[in-house]
C-alpha positions as CSV (number, residue, x, y, z in Angstrom):
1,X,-65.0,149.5,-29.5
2,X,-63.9,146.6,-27.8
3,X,-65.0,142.9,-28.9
4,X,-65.9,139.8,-26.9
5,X,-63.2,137.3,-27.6
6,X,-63.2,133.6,-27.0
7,X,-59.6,132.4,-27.1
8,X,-59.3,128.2,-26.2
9,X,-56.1,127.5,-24.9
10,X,-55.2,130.0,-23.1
11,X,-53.6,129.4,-19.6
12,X,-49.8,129.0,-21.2
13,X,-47.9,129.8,-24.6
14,X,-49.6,131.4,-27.8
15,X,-52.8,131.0,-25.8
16,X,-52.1,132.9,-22.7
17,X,-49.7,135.7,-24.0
18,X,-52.4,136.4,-26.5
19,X,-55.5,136.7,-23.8
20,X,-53.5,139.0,-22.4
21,X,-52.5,140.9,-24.7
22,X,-56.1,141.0,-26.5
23,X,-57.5,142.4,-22.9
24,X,-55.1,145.0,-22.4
25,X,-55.8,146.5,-25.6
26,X,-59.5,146.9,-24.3
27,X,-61.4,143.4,-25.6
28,X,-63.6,141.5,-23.0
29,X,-61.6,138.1,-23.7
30,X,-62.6,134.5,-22.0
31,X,-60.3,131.9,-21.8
32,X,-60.6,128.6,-22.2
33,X,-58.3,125.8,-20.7
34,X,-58.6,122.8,-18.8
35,X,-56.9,124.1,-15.8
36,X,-58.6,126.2,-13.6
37,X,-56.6,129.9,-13.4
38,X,-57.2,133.1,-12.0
39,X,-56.6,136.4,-13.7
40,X,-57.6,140.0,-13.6
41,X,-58.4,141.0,-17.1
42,X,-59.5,137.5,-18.4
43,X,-62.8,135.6,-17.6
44,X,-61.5,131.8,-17.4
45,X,-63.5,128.8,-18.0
46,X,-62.7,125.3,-17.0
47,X,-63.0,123.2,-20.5
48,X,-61.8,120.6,-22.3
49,X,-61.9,121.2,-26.1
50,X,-62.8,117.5,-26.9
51,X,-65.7,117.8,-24.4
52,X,-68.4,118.6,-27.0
53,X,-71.3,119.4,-24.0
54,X,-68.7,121.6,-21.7
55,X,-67.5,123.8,-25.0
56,X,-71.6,124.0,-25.8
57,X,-72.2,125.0,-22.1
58,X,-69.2,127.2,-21.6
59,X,-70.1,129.0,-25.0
60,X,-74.2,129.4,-24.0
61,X,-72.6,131.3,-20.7
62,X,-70.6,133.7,-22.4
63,X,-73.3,134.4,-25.0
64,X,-75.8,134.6,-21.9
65,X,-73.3,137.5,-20.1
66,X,-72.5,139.0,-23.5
67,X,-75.1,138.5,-26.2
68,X,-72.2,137.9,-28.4
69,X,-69.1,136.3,-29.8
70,X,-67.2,138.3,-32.1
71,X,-64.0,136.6,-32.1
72,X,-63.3,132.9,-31.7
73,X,-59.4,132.1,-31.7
74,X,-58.9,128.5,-31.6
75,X,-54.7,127.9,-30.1
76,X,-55.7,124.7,-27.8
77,X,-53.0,121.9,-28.9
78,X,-51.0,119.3,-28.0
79,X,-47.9,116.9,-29.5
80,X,-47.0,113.8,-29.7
81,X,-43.2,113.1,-31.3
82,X,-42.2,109.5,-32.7
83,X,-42.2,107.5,-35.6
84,X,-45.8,107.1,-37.3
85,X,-45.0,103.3,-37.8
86,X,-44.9,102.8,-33.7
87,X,-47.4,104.7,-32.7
88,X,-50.1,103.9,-30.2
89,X,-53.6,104.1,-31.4
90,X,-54.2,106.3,-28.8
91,X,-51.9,108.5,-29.1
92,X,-53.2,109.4,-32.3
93,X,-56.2,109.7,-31.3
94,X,-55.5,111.9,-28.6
95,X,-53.7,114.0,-30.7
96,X,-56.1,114.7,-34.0
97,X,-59.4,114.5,-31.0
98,X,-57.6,117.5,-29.5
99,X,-55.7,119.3,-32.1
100,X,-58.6,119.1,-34.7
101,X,-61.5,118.1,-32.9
102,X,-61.6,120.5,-30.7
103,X,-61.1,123.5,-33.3
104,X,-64.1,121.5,-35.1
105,X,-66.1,121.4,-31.8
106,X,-65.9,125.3,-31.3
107,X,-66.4,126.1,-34.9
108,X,-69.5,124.6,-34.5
109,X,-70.6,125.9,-31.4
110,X,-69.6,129.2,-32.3
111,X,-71.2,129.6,-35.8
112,X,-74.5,129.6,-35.2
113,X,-74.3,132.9,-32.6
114,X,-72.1,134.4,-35.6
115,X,-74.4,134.0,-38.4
116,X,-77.1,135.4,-36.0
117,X,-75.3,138.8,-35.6
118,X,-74.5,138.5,-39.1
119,X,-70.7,139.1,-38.4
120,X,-67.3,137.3,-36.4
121,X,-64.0,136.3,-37.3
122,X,-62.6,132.9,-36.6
123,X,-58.5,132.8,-36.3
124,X,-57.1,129.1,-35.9
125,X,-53.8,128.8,-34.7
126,X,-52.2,126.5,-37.4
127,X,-48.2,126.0,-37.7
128,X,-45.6,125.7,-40.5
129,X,-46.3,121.7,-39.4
130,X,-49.2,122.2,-41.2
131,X,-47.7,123.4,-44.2
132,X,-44.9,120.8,-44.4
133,X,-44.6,117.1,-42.7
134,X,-42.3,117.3,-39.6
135,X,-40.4,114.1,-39.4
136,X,-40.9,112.1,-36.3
137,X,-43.9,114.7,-36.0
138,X,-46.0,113.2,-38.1
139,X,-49.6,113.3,-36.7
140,X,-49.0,116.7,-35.3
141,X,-48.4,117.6,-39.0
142,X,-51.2,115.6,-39.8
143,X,-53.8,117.3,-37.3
144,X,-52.9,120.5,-38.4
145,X,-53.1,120.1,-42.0
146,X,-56.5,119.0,-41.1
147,X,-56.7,122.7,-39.6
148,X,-55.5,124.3,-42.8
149,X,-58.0,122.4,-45.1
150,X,-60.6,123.0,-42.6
151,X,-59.7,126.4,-42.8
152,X,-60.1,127.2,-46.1
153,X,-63.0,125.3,-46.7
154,X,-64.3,127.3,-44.0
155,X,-63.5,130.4,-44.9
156,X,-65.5,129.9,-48.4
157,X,-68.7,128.7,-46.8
158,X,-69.0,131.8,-44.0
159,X,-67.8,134.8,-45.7
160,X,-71.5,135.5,-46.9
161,X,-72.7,135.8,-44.1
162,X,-69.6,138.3,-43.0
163,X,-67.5,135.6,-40.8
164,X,-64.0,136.1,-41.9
165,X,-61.3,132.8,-41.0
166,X,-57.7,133.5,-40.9
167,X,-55.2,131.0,-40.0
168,X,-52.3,131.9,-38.5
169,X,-48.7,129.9,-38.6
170,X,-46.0,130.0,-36.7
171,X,-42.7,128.6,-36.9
172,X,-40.7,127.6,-33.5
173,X,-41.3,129.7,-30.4
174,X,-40.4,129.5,-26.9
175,X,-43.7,128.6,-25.7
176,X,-43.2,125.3,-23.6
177,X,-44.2,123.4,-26.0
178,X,-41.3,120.9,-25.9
179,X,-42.0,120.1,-22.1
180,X,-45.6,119.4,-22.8
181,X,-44.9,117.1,-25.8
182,X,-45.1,113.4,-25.2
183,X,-42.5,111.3,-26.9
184,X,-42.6,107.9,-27.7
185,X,-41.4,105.1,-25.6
186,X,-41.9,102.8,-28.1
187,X,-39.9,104.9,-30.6
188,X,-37.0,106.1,-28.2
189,X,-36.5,101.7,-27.6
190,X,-36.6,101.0,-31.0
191,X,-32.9,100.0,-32.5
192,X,-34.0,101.0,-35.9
193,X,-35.7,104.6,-35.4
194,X,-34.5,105.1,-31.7
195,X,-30.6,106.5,-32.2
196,X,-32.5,108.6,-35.0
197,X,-35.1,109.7,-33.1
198,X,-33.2,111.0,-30.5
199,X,-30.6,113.0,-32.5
200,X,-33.9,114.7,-34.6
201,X,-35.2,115.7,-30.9
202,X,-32.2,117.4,-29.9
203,X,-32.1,119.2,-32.8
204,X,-36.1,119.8,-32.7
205,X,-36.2,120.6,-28.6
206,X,-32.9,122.9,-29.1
207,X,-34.8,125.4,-32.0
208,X,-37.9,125.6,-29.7
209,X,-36.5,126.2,-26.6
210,X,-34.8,129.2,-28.4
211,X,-37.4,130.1,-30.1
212,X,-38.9,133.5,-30.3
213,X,-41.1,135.0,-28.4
214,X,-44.5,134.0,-28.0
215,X,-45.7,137.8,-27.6
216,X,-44.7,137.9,-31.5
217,X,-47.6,135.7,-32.5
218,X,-49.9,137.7,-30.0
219,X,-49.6,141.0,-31.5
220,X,-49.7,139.2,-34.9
221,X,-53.8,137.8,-33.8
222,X,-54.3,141.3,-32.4
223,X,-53.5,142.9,-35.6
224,X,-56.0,140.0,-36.9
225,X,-58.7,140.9,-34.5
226,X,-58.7,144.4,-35.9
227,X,-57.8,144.3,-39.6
228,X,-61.4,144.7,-41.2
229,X,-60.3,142.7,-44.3
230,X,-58.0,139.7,-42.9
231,X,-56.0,137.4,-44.9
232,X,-56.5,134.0,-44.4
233,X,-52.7,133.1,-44.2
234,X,-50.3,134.2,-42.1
235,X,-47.2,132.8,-41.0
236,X,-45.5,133.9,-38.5
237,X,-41.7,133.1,-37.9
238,X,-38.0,133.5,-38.1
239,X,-36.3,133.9,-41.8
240,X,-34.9,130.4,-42.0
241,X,-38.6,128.7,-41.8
242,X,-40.0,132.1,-43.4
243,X,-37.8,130.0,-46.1
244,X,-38.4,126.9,-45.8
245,X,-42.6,127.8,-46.9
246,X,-41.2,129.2,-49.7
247,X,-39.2,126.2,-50.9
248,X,-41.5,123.8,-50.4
249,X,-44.0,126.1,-52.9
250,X,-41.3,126.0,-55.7
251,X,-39.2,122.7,-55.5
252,X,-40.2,119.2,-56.2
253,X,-41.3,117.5,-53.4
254,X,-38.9,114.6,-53.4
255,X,-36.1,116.9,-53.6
256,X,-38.0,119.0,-50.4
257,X,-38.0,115.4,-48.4
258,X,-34.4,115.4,-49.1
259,X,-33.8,118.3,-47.6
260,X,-36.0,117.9,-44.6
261,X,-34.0,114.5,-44.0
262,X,-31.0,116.5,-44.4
263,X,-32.2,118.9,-41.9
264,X,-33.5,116.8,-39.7
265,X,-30.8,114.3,-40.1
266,X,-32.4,111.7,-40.9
């Protein structure tokens, strides 16, 4: 039987491979996104996840058509790359307001229409940034290791009432990502993190522009949305990050630093 998902999101990348996905394999899915986009097999709704009264409207109006929400899938995110000393107050706040609010704001939202039916799962779209902290990416690290403690926490307080949270992981994927990030001026100018900054981007923009496919993580949430007894990890990438998750687990952490800096060249 197919489910009513709510993805947010989902006009490019993860977001909008998954949709699809998810509604070819017989779900009613809605989409949220800021920008307004047509499709055949997915019901879009102009949002922005930080906009607490849009997401409560938007929600109310699927419920209304539906009665239900049985999947929430929160993927809406943005970067911001620099060093954490110059950046802009801002920026920061853009970045943990729409990374980690906005999963907050639909959790929220969401929830009480879940407990109600007694059942749901909620899948946040995390990334091995959130299991280890990215040089020069710092506050996206930071926002989504907010997501993974969320997460868990979560994912303890729900599961009576039969909502199951899974977070999913993925390493670099050709997604777009990299054109949508927004660098630092400040940083790129700077004489002592500048030349560094830019050799760590190349290196950084290089691995996601040939990263793998975004379909990859999309048939990994599908196998979420219909696994009755979900893990709440899962990360999802090539062998070398695969890796990388795994060393951080067993080494000390000043000799993993090391090794990012090495990597990173930094």
């Amino acid at each position: 039987m197919g489910k009513v998902i709510l993805i947010t999101g989902a006009s490019s990348g993860f977001g909008k491979a998954t949709a699809e996905l998810l509604a070819q394999n017989g779900h009613t899915v809605y989409g949220i996104s800021r920008n307004g986009v047509e499709h055949p097999s997915v019901h879009y709704l102009p949002a922005d996840v930080r906009d607490r009264s849009r997401i409560e409207t938007a929600v109310a109006e699927i419920v209304n058509r539906e009665q239900r929400i049985d999947v929430l899938i929160n993927n809406a995110g943005m970067g911001i790359g620099g060093a954490i000393e110059l950046a802009g107050e801002e920026e920061v706040r853009t970045q943990m307001e729409t990374n980690f609010m906005g999963c907050v704001n639909l959790c929220q939202t969401v929830l009480p229409y879940m407990r109600r039916q007694g059942s749901g799962k909620i899948i946040n779209i995390s990334s091995i940034g959130g299991l280890m902290g990215l040089p020069y990416q710092g506050f996206y690290s930071a926002s989504k290791f907010a997501i993974e403690g969320l997460s868990e926490a979560l994912s303890a307080e729900v599961k009576r009432f039969g909502i199951r949270v899974s977070i999913v992981e993925p390493g670099d994927f050709a997604t777009g990502f990299t054109a949508n990030r927004k660098n630092s001026k400040a940083t790129m100018e700077d004489p002592s993190y500048g030349p560094v900054f830019r050799q760590s981007l190349q290196l950084i923009e290089k691995e996601e522009n040939g990263g793998l496919n975004p379909v990859k993580v999309a048939r990994k949430v599908a196998r979420i949305v219909d696994c009755r007894h979900p893990r709440l990890h899962y990360v999802v990438a090539n062998p070398e990050q695969r890796l990388s998750v795994l060393l951080k687990r067993i080494v000390p952490g000043n000799v993993f630093v090391d090794i990012l800096r090495g990597y990173y060249r930094t």
